[in-house]
C-alpha positions as CSV (number, residue, x, y, z in Angstrom):
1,X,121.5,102.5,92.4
2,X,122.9,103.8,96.0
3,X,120.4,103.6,98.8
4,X,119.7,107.2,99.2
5,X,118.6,107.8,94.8
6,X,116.2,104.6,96.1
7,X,115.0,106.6,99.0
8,X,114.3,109.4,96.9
9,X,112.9,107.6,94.0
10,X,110.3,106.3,97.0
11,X,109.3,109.4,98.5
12,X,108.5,110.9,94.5
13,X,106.4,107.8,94.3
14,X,104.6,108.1,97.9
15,X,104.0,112.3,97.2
16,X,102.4,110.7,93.7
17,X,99.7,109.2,95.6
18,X,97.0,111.0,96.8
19,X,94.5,108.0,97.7
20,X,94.5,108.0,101.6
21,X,93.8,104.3,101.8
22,X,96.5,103.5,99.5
23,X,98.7,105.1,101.4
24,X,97.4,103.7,104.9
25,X,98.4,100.4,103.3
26,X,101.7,101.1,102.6
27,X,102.3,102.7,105.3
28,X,101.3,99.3,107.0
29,X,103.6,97.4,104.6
30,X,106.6,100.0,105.2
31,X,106.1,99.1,109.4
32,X,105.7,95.4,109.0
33,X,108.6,95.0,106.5
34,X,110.9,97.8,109.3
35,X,109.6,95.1,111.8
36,X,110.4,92.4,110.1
37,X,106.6,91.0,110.7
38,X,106.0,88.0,108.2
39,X,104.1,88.8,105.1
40,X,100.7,86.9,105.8
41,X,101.1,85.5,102.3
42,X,104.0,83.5,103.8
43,X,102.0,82.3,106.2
44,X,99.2,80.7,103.9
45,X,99.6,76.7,102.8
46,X,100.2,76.3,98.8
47,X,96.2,75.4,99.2
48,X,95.2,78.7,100.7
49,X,97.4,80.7,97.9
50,X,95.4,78.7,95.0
51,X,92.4,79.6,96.3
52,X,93.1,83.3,96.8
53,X,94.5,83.7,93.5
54,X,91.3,81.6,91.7
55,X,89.1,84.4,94.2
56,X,91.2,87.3,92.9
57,X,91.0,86.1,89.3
58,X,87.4,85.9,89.8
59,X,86.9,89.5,91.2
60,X,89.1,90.9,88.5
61,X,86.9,89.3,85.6
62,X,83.9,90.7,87.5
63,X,82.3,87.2,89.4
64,X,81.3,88.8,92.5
65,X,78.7,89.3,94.4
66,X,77.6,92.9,95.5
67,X,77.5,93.7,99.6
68,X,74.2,94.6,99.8
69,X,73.4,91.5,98.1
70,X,75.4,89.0,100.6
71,X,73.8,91.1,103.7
72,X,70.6,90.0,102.4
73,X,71.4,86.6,101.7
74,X,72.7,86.3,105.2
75,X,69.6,87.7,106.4
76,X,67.6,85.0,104.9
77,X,69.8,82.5,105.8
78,X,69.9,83.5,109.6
79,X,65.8,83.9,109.5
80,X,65.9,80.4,107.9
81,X,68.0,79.1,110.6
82,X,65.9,80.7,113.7
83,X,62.7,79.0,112.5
């Protein structure tokens, strides 16, 4: 494929989205890829991957815990703490 059918093929797939924060992040890809910026995945040790994709896996097969939840946690924890 030449470089301009890719070009086009990515601005059909960029006027597809219509999430704003999706698009914010690749924007933010597209200007640290034009910039040549490291992808912060290469900067993580083989130990630091692991452990994202075990925390990924566990979001995606619903083991989370809910904001509101953590705040509160931390809220007891931090009163704990002060006593």
């Amino acid at each position: 494929m030449e470089t301009s059918d890719l070009k086009k093929q990515l601005y059909a797939y960029i006027d597809m989205i219509e999430d704003e924060t999706k698009l914010e992040m690749l924007c933010e890809a597209a200007e640290a890829y034009a910039k040549k910026q490291p992808d912060i995945l290469d900067l993580l040790t083989p130990e630091q991957l692991e452990r994202l994709k075990e925390s990924i896996q566990q979001a995606d097969e619903g083991k989370t815990i809910p904001h509101e939840e953590v705040m509160k946690m931390a809220k007891e924890w931090i009163n704990k703490a002060a006593k």
